[in-house]
C-alpha positions in Angstrom: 115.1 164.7 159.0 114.8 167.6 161.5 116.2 170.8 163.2 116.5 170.3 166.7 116.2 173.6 168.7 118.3 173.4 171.8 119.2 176.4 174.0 121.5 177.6 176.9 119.4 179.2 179.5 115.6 179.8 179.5 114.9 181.9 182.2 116.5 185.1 182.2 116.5 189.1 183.1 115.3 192.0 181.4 118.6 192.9 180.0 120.3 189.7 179.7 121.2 187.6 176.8 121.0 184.2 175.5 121.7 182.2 172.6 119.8 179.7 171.2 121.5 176.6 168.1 119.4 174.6 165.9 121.5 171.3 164.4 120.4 170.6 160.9 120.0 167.1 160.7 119.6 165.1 157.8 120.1 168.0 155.0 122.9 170.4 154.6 123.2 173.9 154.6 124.6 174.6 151.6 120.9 173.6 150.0 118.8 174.7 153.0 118.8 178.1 154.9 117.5 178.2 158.4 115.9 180.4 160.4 113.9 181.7 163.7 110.1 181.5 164.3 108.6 182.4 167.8 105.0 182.0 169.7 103.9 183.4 172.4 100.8 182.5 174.2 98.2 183.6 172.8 99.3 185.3 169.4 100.3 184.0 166.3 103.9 182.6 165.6 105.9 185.2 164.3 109.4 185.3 162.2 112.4 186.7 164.1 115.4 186.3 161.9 116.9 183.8 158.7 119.0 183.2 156.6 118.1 184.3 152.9 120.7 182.7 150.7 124.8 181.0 151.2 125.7 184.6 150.9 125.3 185.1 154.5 122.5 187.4 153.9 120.4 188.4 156.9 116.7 189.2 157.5 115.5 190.5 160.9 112.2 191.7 162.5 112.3 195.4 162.9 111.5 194.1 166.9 114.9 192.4 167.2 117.1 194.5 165.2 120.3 195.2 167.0 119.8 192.9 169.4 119.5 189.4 168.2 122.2 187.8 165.6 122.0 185.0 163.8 124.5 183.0 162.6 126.1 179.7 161.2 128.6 177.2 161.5 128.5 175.3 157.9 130.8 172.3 159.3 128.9 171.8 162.4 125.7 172.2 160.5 124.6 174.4 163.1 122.9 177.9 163.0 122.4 180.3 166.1 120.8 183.0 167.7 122.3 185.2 169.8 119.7 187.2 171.5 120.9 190.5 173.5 119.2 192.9 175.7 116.1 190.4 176.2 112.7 192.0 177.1 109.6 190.6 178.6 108.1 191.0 174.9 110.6 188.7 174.2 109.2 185.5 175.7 108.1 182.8 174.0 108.4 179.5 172.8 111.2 179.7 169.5 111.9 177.1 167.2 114.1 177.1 164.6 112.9 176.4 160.8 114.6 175.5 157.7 113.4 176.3 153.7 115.2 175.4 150.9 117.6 178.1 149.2 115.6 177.8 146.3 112.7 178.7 147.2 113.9 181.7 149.5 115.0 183.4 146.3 111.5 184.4 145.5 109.8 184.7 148.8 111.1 186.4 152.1 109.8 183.2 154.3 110.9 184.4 157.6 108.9 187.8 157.5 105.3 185.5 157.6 104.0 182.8 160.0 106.1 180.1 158.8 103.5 178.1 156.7 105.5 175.9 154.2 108.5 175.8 155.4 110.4 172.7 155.0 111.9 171.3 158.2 110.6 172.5 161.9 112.6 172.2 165.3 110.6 171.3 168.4 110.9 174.5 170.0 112.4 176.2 173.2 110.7 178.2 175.4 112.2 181.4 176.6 111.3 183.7 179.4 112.2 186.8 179.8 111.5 188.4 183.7 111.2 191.6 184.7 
């Protein structure tokens, strides 16, 4: 059971975008929402953006608001971010994280450090150059 983090790009521009999946393996996403975690060296991981329920509902970090988007593709069992307008702040290694609906009802688990959260993906790293 896992949520594999994969990426297109890496490297990239101040300015630029990328978009980052995670493929939900072995649970589905009707029972599990998923989400974005990220680390930078030196400072604690941190929660970008998630999903908070089937409705589609969306929580993001005031530091990524209206430029990242998350999203989902419930037959692929795939959720992505799209991350627009990159800055150096930005870099980091991300991984992509997965609670069960459940017990997202009663706690906002993408606004903390992550700490038990069901399912982890191993993690992408993302620079952003100036």
């Amino acid at each position: 059971l896992m949520c594999s983090c994969r990426r297109w790009g890496g490297l990239v521009q101040v300015g630029g975008s990328l978009r980052l999946s995670c493929a939900a393996s072995g649970f589905s996403l009707d029972e599990f929402v998923i989400g974005w975690f990220r680390q930078a060296p030196g400072k604690e991981r941190e929660g970008v953006a998630g999903f908070r329920n089937n409705d589609d509902e969306a929580y993001y970090a005031d530091f990524v608001k209206g430029r990242f988007i998350i999203s989902k593709d419930n037959a692929k069992n795939m959720v992505f971010l799209q991350m627009n307008n990159l800055k150096p702040e930005d870099t980091a290694v991300y991984y992509c994280a997965a609670v069960w609906v459940v017990k997202e009802r009663y706690s906002n688990s993408w606004k903390g450090n992550g700490l038990g959260l069901d399912y982890w993906g191993k993690g992408t790293q993302v620079t952003v150059s100036s």
